[in-house]
C-alpha positions as CSV (number, residue, x, y, z in Angstrom):
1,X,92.4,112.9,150.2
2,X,89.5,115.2,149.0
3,X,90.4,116.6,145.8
4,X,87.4,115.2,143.3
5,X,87.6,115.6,140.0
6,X,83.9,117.0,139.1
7,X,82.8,116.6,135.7
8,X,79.3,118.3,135.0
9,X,77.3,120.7,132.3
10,X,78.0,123.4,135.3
11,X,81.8,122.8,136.2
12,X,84.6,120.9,135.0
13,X,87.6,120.8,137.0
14,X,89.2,119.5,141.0
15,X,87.3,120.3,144.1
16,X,89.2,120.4,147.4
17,X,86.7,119.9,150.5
18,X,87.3,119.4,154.0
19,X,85.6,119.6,157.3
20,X,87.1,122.2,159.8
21,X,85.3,123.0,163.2
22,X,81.9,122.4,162.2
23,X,82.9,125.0,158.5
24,X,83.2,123.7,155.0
25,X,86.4,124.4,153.3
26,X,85.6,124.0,149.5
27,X,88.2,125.1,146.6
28,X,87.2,124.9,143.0
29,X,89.9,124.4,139.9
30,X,89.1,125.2,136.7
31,X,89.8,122.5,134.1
32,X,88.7,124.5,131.4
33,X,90.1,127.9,129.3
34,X,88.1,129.8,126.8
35,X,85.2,127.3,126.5
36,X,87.9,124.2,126.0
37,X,89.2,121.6,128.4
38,X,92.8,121.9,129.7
39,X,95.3,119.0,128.7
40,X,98.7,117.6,129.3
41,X,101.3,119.9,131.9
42,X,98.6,122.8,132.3
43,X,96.2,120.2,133.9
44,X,98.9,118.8,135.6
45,X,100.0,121.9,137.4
46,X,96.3,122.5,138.1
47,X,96.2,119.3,139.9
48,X,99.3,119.5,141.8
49,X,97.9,122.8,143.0
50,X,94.6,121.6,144.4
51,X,96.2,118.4,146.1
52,X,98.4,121.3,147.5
53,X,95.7,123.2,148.8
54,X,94.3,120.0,149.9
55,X,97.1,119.3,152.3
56,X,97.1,122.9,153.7
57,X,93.8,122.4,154.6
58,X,94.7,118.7,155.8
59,X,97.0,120.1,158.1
60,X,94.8,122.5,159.8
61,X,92.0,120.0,160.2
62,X,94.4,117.8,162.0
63,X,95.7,120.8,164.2
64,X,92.1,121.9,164.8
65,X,91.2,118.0,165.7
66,X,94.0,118.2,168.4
67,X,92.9,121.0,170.0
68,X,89.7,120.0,170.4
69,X,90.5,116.8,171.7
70,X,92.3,118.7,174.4
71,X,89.7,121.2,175.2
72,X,87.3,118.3,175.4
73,X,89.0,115.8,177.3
74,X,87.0,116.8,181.0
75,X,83.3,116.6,180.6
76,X,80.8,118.8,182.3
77,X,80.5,116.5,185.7
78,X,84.8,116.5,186.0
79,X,85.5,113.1,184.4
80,X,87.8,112.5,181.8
81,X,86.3,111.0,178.5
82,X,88.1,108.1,177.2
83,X,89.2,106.8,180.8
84,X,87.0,104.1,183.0
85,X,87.0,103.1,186.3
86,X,85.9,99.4,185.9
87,X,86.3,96.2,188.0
88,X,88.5,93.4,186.1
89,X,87.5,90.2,186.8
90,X,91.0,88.1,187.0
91,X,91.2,84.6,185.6
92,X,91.0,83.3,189.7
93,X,87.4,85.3,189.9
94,X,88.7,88.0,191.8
95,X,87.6,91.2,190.8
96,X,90.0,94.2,191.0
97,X,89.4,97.8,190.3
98,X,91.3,99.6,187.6
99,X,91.5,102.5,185.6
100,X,90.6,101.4,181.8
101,X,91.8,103.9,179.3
102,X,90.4,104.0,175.2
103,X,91.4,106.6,173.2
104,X,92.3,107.7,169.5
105,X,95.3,108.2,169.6
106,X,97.2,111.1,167.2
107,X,100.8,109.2,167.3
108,X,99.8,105.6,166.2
109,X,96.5,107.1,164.5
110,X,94.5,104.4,165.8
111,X,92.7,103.2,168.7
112,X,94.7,102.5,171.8
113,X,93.5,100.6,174.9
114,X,95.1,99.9,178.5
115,X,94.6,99.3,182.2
116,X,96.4,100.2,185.3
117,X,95.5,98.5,188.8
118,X,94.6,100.4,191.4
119,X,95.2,97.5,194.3
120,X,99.1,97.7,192.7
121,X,99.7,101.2,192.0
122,X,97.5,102.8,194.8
123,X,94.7,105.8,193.7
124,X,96.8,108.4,193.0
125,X,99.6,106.4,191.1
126,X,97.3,104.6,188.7
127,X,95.1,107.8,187.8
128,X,98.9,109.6,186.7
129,X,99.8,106.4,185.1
130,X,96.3,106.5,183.3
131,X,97.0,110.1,182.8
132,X,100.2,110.2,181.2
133,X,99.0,107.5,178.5
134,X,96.3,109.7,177.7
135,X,98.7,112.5,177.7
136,X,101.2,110.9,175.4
137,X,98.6,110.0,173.1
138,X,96.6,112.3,172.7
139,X,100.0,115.1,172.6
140,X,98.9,116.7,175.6
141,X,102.0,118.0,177.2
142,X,102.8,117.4,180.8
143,X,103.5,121.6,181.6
144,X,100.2,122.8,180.0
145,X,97.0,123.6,181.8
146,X,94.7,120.8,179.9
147,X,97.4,118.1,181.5
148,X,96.7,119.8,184.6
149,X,93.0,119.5,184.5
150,X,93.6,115.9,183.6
151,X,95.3,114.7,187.0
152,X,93.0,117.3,188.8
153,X,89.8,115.1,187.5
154,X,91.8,112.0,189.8
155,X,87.8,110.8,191.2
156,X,88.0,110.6,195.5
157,X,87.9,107.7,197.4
158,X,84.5,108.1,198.1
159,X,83.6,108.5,194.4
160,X,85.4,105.2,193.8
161,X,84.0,103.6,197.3
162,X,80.1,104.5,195.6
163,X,81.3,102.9,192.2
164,X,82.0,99.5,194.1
165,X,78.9,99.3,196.2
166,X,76.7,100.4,193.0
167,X,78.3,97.1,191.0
């Protein structure tokens, strides 16, 4: 939460601040009436409005987070940020290649990790596996263009092929 209670020569009262693509949302809330402070249910109220504001502007940061994290999720060279193409070594030393996906994810609100074979689920059915995790976590939904882009970033064989000789 960002509601502060600020208590200076210059202001007394709540400030609501948040962050919101790169702006500064800040609210001020008077604690103080005709040169006196403000007590009992009238600084109540006060305070109930400024956490108010503060989850109006929580919302929208979280909305605006989202978005971004959609708009985002394809870099400049066609890769998808967040998801790896590594080679697991196996507990009998053989080394097998997978996708590797790490994320923040907005349902749990933490980070998530996971990995989907390649050798079991074949090139195009472990990058739509690795997909739709991202997808579901990062609320992309499977009809909309940024879902689109995502399986359209699937790297070639010959991407992969360069990968494996470079390691």
């Amino acid at each position: 939460m960002s509601v502060e209670l600020l208590n200076t020569p210059r202001f007394y009262g709540f400030r609501v601040r948040r962050q919101i693509d790169g702006r500064t949302y800040q609210e001020y809330f008077s604690l103080k009436a005709e040169g006196k402070r403000i007590r009992g249910p009238e600084r109540a109220a006060i305070k109930v409005r400024a956490e108010a504001r503060d989850q109006e502007l929580k919302a929208l940061q979280q909305k605006s987070r989202e978005g971004l994290a959609r708009r985002r999720a394809v870099d400049e060279e066609g890769r998808v940020r967040g998801v790896l193409f590594r080679l697991k070594q196996e507990k009998s030393g053989t080394r097998t290649p997978v996708f590797q996906v790490g994320i923040h994810s907005f349902v749990e609100q933490r980070i998530v990790n996971t990995t989907v074979s390649i050798t079991r689920h074949g090139l195009a059915g472990a990058w739509r596996r690795a997909i739709d995790f991202y997808a579901l976590h990062k609320k992309i939904g499977p009809r909309s263009k940024a879902f689109k882009a995502l399986l359209a970033a699937c790297p070639s064989e010959q991407e992969l092929e360069a990968l494996l000789s470079g390691a």
